[in-house]
Backbone as XML, in Angstrom:
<?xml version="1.0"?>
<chain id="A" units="angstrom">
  <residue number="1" name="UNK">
    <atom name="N" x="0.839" y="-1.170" z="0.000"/>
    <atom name="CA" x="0.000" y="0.000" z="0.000"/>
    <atom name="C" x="0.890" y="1.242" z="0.000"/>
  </residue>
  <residue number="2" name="UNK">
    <atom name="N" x="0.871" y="1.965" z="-1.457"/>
    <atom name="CA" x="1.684" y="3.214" z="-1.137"/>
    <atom name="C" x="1.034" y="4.643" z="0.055"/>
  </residue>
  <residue number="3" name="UNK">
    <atom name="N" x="1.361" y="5.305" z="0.055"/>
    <atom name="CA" x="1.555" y="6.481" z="1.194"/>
    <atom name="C" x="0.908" y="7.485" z="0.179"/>
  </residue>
  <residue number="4" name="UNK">
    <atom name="N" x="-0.448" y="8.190" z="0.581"/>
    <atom name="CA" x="-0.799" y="9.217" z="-0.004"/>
    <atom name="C" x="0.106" y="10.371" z="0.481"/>
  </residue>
  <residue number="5" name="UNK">
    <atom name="N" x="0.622" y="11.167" z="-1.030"/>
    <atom name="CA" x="1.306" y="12.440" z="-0.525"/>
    <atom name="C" x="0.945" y="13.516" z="0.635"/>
  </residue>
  <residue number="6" name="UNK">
    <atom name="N" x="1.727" y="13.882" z="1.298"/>
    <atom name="CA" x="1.016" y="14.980" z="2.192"/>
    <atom name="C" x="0.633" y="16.422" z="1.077"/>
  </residue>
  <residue number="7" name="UNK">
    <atom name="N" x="-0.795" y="16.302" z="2.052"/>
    <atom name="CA" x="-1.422" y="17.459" z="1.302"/>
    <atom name="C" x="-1.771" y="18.945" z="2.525"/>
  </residue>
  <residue number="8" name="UNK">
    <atom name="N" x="-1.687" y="20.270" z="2.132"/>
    <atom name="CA" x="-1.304" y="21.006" z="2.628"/>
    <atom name="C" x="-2.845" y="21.835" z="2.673"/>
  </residue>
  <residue number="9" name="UNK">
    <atom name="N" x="-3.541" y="21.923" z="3.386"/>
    <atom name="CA" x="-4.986" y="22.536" z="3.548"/>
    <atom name="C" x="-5.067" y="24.186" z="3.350"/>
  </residue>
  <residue number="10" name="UNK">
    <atom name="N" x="-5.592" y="24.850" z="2.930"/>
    <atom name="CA" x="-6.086" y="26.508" z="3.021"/>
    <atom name="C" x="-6.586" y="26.473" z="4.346"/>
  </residue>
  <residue number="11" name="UNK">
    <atom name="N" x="-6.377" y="27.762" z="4.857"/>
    <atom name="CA" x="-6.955" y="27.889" z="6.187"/>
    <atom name="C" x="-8.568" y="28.073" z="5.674"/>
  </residue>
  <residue number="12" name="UNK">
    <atom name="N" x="-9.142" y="28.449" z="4.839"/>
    <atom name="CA" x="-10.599" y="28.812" z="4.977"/>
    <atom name="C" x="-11.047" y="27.048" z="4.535"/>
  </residue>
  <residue number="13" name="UNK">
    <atom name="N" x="-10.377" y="25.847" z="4.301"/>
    <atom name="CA" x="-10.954" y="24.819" z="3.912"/>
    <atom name="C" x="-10.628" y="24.301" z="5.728"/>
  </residue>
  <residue number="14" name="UNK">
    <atom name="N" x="-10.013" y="24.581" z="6.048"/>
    <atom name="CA" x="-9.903" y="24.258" z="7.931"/>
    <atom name="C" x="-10.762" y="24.848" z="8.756"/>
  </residue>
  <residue number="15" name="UNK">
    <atom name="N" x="-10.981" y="25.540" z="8.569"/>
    <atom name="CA" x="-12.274" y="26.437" z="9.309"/>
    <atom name="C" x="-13.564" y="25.998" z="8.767"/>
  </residue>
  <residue number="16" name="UNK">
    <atom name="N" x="-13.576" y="25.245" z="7.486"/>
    <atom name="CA" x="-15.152" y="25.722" z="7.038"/>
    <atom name="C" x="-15.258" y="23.709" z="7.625"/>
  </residue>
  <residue number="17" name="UNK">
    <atom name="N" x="-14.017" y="22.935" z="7.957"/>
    <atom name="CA" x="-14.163" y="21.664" z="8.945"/>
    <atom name="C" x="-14.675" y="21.847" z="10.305"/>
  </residue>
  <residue number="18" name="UNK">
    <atom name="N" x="-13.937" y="22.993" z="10.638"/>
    <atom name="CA" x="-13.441" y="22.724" z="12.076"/>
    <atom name="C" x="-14.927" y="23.620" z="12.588"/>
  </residue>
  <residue number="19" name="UNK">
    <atom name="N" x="-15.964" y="24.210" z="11.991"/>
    <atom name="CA" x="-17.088" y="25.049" z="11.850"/>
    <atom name="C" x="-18.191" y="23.432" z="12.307"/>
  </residue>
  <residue number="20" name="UNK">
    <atom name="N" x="-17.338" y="22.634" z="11.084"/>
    <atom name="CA" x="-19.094" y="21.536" z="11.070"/>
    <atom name="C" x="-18.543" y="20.821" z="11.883"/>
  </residue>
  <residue number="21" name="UNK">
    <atom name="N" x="-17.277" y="20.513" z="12.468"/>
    <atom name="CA" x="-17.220" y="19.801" z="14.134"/>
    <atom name="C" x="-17.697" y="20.359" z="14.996"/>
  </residue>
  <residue number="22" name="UNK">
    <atom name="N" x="-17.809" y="21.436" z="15.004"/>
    <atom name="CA" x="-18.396" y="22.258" z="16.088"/>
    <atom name="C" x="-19.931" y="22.864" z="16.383"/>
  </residue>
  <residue number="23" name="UNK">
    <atom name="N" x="-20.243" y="22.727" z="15.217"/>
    <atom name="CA" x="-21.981" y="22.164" z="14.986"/>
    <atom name="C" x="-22.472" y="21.350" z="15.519"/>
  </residue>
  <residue number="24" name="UNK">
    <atom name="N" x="-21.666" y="20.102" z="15.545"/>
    <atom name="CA" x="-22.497" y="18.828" z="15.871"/>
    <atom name="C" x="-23.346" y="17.965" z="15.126"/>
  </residue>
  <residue number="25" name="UNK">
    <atom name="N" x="-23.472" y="18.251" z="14.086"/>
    <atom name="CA" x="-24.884" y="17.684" z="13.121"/>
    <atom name="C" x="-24.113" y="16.147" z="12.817"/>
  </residue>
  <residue number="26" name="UNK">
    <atom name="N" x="-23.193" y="16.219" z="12.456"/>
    <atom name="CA" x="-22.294" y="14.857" z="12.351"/>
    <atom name="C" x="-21.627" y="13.996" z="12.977"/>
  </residue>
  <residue number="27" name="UNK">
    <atom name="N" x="-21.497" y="12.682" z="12.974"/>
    <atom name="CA" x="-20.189" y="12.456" z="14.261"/>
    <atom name="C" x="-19.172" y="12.822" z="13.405"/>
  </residue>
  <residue number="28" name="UNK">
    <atom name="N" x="-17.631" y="12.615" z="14.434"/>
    <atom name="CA" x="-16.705" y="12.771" z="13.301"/>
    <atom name="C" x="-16.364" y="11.549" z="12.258"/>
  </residue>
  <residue number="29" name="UNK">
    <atom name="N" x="-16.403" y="10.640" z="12.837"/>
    <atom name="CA" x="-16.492" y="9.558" z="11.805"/>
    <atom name="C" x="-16.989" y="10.016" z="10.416"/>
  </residue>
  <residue number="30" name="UNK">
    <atom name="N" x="-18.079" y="10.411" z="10.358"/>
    <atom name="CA" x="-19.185" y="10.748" z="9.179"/>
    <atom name="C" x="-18.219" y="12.353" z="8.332"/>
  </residue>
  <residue number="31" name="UNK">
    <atom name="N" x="-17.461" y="12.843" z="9.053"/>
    <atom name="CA" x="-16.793" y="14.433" z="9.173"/>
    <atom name="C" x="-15.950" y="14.068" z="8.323"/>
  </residue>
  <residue number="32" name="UNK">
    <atom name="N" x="-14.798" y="13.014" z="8.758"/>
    <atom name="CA" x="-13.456" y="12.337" z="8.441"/>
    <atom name="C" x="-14.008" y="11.539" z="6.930"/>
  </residue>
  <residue number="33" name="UNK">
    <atom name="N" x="-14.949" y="10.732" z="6.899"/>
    <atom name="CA" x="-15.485" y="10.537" z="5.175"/>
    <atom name="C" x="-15.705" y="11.470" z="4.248"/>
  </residue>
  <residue number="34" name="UNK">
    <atom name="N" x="-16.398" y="12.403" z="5.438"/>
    <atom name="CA" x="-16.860" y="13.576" z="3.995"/>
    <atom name="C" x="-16.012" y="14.544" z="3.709"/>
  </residue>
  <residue number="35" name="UNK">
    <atom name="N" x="-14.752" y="14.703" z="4.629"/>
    <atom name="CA" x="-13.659" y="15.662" z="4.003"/>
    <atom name="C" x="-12.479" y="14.803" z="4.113"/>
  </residue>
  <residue number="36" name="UNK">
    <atom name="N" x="-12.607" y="13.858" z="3.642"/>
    <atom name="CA" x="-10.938" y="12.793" z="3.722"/>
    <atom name="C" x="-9.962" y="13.294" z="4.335"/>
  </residue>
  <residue number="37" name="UNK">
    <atom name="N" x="-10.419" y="13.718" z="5.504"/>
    <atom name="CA" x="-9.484" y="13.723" z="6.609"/>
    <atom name="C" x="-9.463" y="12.559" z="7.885"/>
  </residue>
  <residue number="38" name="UNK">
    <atom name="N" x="-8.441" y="12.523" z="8.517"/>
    <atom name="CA" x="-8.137" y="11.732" z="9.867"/>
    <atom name="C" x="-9.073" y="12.208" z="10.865"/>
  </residue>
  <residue number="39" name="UNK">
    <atom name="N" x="-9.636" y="11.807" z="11.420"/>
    <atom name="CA" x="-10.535" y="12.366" z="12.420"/>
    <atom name="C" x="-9.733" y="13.244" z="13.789"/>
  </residue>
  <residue number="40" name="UNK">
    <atom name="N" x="-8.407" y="12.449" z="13.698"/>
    <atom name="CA" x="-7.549" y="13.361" z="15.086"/>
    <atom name="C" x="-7.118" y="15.224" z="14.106"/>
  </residue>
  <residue number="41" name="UNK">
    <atom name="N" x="-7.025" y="14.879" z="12.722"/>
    <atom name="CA" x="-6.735" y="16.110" z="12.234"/>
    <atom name="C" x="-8.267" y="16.971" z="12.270"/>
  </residue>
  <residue number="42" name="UNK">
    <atom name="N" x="-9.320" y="16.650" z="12.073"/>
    <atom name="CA" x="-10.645" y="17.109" z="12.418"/>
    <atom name="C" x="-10.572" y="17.482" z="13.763"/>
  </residue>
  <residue number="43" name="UNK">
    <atom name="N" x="-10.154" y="16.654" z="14.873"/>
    <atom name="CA" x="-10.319" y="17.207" z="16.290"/>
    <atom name="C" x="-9.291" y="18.199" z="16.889"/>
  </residue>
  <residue number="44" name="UNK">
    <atom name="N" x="-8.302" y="18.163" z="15.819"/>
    <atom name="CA" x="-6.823" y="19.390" z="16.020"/>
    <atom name="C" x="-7.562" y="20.830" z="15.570"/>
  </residue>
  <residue number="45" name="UNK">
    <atom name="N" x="-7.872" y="20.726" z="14.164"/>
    <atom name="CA" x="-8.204" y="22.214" z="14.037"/>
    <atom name="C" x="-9.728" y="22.486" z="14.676"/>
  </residue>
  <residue number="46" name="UNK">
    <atom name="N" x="-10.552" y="21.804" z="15.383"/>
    <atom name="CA" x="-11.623" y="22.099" z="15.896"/>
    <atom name="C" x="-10.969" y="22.818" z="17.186"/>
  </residue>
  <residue number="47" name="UNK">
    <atom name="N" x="-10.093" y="22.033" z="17.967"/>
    <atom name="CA" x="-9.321" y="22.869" z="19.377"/>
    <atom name="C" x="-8.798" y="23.955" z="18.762"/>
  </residue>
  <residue number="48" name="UNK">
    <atom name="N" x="-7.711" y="24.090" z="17.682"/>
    <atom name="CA" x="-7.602" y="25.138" z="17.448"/>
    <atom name="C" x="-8.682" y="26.382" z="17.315"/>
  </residue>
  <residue number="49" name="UNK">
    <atom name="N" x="-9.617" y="26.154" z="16.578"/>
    <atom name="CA" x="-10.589" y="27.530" z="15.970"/>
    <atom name="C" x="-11.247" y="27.455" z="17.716"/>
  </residue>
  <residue number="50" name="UNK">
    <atom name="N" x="-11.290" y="26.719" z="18.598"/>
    <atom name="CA" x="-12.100" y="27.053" z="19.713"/>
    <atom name="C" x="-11.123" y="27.995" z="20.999"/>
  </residue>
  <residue number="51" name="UNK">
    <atom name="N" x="-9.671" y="27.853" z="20.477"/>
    <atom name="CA" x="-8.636" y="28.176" z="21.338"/>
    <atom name="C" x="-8.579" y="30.064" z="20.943"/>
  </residue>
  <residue number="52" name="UNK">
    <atom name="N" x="-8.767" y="29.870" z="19.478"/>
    <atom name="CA" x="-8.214" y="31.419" z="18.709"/>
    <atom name="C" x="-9.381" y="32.241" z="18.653"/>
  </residue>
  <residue number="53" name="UNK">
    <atom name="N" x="-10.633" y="31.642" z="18.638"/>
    <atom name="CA" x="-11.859" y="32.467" z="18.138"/>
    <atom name="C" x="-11.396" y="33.579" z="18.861"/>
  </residue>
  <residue number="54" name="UNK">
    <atom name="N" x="-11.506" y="33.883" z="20.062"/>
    <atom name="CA" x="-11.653" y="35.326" z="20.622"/>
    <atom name="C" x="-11.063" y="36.318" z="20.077"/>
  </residue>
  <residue number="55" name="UNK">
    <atom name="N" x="-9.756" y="35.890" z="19.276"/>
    <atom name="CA" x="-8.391" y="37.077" z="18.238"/>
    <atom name="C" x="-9.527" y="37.314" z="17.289"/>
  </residue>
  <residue number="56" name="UNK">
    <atom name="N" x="-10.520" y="37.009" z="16.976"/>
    <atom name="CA" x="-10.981" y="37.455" z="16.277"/>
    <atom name="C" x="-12.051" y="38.706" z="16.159"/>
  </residue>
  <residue number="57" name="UNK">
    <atom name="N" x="-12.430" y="38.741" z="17.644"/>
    <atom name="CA" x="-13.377" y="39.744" z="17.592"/>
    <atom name="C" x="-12.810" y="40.755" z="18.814"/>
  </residue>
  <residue number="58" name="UNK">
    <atom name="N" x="-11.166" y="40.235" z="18.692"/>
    <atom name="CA" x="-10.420" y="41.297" z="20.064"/>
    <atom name="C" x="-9.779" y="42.250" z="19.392"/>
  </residue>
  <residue number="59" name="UNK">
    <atom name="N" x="-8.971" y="43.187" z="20.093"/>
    <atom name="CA" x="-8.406" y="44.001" z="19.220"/>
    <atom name="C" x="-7.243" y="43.476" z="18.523"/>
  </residue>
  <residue number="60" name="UNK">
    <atom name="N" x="-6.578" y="44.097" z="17.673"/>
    <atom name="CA" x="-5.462" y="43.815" z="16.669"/>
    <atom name="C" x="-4.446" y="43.479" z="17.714"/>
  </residue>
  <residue number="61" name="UNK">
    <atom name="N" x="-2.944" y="42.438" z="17.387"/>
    <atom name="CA" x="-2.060" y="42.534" z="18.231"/>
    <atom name="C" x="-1.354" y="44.088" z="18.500"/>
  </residue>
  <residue number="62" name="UNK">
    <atom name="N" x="-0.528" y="44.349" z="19.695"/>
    <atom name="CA" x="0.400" y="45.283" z="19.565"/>
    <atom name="C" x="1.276" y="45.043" z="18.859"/>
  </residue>
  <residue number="63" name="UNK">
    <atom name="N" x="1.721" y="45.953" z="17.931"/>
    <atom name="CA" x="2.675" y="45.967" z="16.667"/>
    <atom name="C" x="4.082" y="45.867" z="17.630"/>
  </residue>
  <residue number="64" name="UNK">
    <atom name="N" x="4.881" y="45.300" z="17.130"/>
    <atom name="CA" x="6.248" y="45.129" z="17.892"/>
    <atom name="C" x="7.083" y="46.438" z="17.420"/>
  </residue>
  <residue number="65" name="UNK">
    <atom name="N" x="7.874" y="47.179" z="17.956"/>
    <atom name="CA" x="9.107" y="48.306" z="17.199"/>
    <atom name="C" x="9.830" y="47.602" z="16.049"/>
  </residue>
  <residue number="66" name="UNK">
    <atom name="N" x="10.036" y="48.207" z="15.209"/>
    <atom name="CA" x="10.804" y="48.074" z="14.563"/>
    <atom name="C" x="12.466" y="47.848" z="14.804"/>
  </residue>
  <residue number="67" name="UNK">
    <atom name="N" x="12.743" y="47.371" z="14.976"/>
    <atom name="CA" x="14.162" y="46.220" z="14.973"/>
    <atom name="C" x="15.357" y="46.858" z="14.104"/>
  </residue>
  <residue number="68" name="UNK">
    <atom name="N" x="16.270" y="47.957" z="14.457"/>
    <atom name="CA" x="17.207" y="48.466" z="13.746"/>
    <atom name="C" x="18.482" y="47.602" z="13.007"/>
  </residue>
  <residue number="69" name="UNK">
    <atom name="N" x="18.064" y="47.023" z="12.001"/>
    <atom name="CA" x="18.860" y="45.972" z="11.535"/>
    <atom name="C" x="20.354" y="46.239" z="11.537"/>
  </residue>
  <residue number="70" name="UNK">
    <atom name="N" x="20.988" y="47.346" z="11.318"/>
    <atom name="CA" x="22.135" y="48.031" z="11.075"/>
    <atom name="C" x="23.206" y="47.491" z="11.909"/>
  </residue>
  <residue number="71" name="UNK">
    <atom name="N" x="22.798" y="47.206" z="13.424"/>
    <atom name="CA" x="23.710" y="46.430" z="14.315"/>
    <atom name="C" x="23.750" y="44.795" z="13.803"/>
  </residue>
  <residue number="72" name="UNK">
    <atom name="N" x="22.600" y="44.341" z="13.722"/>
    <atom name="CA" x="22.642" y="43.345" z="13.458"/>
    <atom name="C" x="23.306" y="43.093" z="12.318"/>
  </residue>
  <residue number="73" name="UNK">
    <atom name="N" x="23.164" y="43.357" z="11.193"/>
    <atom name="CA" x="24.224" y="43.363" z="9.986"/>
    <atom name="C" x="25.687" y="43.641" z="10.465"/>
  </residue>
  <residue number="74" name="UNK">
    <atom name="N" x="26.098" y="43.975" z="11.469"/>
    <atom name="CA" x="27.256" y="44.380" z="11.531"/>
    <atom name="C" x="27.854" y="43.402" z="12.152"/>
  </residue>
  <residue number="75" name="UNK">
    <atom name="N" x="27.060" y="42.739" z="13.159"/>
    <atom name="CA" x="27.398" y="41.576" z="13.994"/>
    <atom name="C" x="27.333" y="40.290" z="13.059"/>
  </residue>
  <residue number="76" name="UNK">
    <atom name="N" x="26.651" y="40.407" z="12.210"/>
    <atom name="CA" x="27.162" y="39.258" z="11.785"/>
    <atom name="C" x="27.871" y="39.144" z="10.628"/>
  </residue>
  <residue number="77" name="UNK">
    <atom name="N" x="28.556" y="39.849" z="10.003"/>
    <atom name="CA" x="29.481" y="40.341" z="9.030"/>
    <atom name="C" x="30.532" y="40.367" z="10.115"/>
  </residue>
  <residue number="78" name="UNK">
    <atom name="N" x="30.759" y="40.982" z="10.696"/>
    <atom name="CA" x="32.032" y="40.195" z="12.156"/>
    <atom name="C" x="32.124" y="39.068" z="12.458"/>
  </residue>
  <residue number="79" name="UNK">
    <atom name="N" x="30.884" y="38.214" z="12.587"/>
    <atom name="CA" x="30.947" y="36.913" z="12.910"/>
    <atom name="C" x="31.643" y="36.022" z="11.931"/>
  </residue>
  <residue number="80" name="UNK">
    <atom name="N" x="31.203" y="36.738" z="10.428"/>
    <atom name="CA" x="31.511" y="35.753" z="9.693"/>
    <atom name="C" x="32.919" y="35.724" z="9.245"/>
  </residue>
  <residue number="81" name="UNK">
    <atom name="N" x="33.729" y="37.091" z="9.142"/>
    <atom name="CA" x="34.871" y="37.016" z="9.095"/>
    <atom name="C" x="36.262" y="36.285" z="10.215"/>
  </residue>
  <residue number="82" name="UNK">
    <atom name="N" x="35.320" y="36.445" z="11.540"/>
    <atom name="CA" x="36.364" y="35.559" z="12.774"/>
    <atom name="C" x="36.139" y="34.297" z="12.153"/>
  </residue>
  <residue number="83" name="UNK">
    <atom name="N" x="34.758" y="33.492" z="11.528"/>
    <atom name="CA" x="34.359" y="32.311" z="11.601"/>
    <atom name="C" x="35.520" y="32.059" z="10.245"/>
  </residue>
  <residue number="84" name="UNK">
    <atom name="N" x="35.472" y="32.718" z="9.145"/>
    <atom name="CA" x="36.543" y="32.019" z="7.966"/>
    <atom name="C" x="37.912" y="32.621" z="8.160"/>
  </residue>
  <residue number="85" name="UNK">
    <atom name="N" x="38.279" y="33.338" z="9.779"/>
    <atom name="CA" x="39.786" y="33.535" z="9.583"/>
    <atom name="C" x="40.522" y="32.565" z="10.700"/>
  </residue>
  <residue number="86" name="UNK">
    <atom name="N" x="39.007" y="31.965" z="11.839"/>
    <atom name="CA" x="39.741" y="30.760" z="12.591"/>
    <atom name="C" x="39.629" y="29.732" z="11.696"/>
  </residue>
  <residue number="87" name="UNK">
    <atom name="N" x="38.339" y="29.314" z="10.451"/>
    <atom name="CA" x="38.565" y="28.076" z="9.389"/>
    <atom name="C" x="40.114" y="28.092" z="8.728"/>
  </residue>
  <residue number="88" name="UNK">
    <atom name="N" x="40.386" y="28.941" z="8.445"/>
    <atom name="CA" x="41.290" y="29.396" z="7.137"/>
    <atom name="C" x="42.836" y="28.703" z="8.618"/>
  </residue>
  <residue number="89" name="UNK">
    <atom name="N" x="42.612" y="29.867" z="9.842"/>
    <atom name="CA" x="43.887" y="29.480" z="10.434"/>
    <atom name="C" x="43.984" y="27.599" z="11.075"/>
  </residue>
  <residue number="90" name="UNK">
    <atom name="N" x="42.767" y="27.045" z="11.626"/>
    <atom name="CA" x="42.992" y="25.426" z="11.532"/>
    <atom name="C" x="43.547" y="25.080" z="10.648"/>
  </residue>
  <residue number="91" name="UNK">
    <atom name="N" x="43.078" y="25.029" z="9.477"/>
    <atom name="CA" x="43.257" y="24.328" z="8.487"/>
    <atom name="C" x="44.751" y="24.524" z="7.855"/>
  </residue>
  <residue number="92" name="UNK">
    <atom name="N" x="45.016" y="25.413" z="8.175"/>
    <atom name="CA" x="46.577" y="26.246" z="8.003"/>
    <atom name="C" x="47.574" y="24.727" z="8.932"/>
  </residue>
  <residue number="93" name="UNK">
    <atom name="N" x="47.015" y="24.808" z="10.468"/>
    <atom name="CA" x="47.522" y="23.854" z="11.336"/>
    <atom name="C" x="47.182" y="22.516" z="11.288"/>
  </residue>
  <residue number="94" name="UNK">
    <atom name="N" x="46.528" y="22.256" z="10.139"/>
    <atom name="CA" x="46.259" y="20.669" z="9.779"/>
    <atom name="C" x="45.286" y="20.232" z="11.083"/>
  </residue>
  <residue number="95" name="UNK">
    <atom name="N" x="44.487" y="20.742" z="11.496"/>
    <atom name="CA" x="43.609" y="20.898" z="12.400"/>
    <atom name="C" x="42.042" y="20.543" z="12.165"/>
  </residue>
  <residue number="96" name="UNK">
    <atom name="N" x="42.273" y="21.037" z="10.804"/>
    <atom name="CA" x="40.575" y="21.193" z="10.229"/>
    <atom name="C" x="40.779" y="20.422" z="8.394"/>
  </residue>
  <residue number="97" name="UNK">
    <atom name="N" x="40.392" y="19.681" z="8.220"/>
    <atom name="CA" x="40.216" y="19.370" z="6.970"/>
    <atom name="C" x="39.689" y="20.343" z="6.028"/>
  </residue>
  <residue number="98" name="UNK">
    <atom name="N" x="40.173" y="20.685" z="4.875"/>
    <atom name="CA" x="40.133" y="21.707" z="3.735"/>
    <atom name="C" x="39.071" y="21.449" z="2.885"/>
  </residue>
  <residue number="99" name="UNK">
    <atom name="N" x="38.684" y="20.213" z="2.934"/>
    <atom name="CA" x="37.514" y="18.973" z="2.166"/>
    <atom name="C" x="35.962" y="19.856" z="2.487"/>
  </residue>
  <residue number="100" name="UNK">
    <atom name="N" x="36.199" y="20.709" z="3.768"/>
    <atom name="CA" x="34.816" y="21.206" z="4.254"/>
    <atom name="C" x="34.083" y="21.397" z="3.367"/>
  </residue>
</chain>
């Protein structure tokens, strides 16, 4: 028996599941036939949409600051030059294989 590929859902095809688990009109058994899903993946995004609903009718998150990349670019443009001038000096000392 081969392995059906993994398939990757839209969030509005997860919600418009995790909506009729939460109805009730079906068991999931009957849920899991009619949208060829696993029934534990039916009972995942049902906890989910029951965990998140409230983000939906709360306010927006707080926006985080903006993150001055400029250090960060700098730190790691430093990093990377110590990192290929201790490669370069091992390998100098037969320390580090050149093969890397």
């Amino acid at each position: 028996m081969s392995r059906r590929p993994r398939r990757n859902h839209s969030p509005e095809f997860k919600a418009k599941v995790a909506l009729a688990a939460i109805q009730g009109d079906k068991t999931l058994a009957q849920l899991a036939e009619q949208f060829d899903l696993h029934a534990n993946q039916i009972v995942e995004w049902k906890k989910q949409l029951q965990e998140h609903a409230a983000s939906v009718f709360g306010s927006a998150a707080p926006q985080a600051e903006p993150t001055d990349l400029k250090p960060l670019h700098a730190k790691i443009g430093q990093l990377t030059l110590e990192n290929d001038f201790l490669e370069t000096a091992l390998i100098k000392a037969g320390l580090l294989s050149a093969k890397r």
